[in-house]
VOGU-3710 file (C-alpha; in Angstrom, 3 decimals, decimal comma):
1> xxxxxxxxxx> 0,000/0,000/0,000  1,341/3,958/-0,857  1,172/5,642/2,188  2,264/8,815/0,742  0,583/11,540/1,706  -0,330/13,998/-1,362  -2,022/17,063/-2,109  -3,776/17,554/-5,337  -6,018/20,066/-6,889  -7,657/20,241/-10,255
11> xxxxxxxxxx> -4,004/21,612/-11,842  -1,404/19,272/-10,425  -0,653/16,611/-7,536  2,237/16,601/-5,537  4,022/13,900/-3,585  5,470/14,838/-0,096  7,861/11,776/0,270  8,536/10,411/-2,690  10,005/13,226/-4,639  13,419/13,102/-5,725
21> xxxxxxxxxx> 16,499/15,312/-3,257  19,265/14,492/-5,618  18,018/16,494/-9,140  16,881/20,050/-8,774  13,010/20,249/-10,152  12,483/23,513/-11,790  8,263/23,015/-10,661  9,625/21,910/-7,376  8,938/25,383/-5,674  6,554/26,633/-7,357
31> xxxxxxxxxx> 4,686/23,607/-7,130  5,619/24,311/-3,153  3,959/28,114/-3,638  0,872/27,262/-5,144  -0,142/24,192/-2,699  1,535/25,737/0,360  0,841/29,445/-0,490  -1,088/30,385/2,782  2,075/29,600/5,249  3,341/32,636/6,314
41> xxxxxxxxxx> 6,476/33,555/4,821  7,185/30,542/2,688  7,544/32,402/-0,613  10,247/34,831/1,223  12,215/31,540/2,136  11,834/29,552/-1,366  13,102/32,984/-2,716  16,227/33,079/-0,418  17,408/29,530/-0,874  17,483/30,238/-4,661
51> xxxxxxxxxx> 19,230/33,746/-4,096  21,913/32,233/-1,802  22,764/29,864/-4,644  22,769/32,775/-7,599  25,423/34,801/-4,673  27,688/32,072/-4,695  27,713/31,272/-8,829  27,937/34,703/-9,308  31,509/34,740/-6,737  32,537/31,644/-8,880
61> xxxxxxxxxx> 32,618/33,129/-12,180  33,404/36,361/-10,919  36,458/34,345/-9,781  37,095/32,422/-12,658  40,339/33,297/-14,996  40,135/33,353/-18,922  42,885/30,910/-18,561  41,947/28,464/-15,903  39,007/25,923/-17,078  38,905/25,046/-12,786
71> xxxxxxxxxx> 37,148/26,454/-10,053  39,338/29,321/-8,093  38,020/31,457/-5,042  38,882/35,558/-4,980  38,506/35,648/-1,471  38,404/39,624/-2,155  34,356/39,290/-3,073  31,911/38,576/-0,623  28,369/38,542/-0,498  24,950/38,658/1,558
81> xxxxxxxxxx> 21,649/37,234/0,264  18,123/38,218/1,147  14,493/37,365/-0,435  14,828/40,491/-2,574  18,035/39,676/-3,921  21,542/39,968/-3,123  24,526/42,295/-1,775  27,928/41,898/-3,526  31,057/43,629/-1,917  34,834/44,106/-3,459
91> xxxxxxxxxx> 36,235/45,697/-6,514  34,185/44,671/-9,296  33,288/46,604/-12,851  29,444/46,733/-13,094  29,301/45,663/-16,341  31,367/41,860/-14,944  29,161/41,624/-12,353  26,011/42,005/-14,682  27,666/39,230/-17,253  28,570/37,403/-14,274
101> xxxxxxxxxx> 25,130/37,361/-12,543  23,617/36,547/-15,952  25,809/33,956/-16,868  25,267/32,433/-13,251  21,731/31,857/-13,390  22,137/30,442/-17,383  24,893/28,180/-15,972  23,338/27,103/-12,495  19,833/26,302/-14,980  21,900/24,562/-17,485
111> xxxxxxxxxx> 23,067/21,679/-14,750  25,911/23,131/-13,323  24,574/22,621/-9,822  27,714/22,658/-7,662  28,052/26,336/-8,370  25,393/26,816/-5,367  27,726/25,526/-2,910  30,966/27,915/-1,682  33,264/27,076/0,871  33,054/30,370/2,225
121> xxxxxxxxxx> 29,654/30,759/2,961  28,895/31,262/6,347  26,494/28,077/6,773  29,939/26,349/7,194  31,143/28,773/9,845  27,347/27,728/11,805  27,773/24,484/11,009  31,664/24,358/12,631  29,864/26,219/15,570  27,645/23,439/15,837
131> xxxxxxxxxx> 29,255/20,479/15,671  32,289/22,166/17,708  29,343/22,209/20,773  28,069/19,551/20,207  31,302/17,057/20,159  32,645/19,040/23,336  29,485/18,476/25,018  29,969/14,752/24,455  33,249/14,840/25,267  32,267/15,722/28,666
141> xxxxxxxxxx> 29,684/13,650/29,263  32,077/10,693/28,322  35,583/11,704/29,495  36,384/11,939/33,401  36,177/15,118/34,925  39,668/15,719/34,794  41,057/19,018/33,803  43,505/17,155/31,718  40,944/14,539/30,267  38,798/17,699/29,775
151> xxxxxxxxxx> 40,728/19,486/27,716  42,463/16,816/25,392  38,636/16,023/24,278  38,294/19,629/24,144  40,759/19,644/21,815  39,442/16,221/20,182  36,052/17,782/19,195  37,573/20,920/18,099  39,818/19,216/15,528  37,009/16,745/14,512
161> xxxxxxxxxx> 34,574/19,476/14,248  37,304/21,173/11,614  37,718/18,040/9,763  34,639/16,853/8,924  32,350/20,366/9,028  33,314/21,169/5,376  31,968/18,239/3,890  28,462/18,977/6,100  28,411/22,097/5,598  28,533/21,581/1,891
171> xxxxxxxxxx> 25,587/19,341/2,193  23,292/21,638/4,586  24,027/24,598/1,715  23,204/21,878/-1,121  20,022/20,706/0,533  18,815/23,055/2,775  20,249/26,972/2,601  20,261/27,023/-1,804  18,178/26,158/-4,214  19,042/26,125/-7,717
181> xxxxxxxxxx> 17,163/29,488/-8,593  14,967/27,938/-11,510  12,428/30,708/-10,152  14,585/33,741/-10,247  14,795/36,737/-12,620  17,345/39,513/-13,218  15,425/42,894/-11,929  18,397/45,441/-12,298  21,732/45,863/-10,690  22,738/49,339/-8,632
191> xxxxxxxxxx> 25,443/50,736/-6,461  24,530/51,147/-2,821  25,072/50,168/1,017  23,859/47,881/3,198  22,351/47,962/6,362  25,534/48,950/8,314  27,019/51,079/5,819  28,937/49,367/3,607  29,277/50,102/-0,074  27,922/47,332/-2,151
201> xxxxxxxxxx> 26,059/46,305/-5,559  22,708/45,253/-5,152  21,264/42,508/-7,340  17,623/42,646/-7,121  15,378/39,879/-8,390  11,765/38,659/-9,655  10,330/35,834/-8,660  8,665/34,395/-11,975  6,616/30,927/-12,417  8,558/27,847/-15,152
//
């Protein structure tokens, strides 16, 4: 017996636990929007996971050389999603970053997923935190209460935390914090600041249905 659980209306059904996590659906979330349109906020999220993907392909092909076919990281650019769109800091010519954005979103469409996920991104720095906490608390629990024994698992969690937090933290940004931004739509690019100050481009976006 299929104990899925869907929802369907008189356009299209959708199945809650049997849909697929490793290939991106470009319906997925706006199949998402229009069955699960009255929660509160959910559009502002689906639109910030897809953002957060389009910040970090944009930062790889801003990065890119003419001359290197591989991925390299200019640790120079940085950059800040939100549902509207996203903040871009360092010294970059307007008319690169508008090629680059572009050329992200064709390339991140096209099946070049693994441009969503950065190694700077600051989902690794919670996810470090995390674990970090989390392995010390064990630790402690497990270890005698030793100031010595203490610290050497201290120093046991910290180091495992280090080791094995880039490989999660890649997988939290690939299936939780991005989505590839099937959804998304260039609005216009402009100088400005952020919040605290600091000067930045702004790439706003649309939302727009597949």
């Amino acid at each position: 017996m299929n104990t899925s659980a869907l929802i369907t209306d008189s356009r299209n059904s959708w199945d809650f636990f049997n849909f697929d996590l490793t290939t991106p659906q470009p319906s997925l979330d706006g199949d998402l929007l229009k069955q699960l349109g009255f929660i509160p906020g959910l559009k502002e999220i689906l639109m910030l996971r897809q953002v957060h993907a389009l910040e970090h392909a944009t930062i790889w092909v801003l990065s890119e050389s003419a001359t290197v076919e591989t991925q390299a990281d200019n640790q120079l650019l940085g950059g800040l999603s939100t549902e509207q769109g996203f903040y871009l800091y360092g010294d970059v010519n307007i008319s690169n970053l508008r090629r680059a954005v572009n050329l992200a979103l064709h390339r991140l469409n096209s099946g070049e997923w693994n441009l969503a996920v950065h190694p700077r991104c600051g989902t690794n720095v919670s996810v470090e935190t995390i674990l970090t906490a989390g392995l010390a608390v064990g630790m402690h629990l497990l270890l005698p209460r030793g100031p010595i024994e203490q610290l050497i698992g201290l120093g046991v969690a910290a180091t495992t935390a280090a080791e094995i937090s880039p490989d999660v933290g890649s997988a939290v940004q690939k299936y939780l914090t991005t989505a590839i931004p099937f959804n998304l739509a260039i609005a216009n690019i402009t100088l400005t600041q952020d919040n605290e100050g600091q000067d930045a481009y702004f790439i706003r976006v649309n939302w727009r249905d597949c």
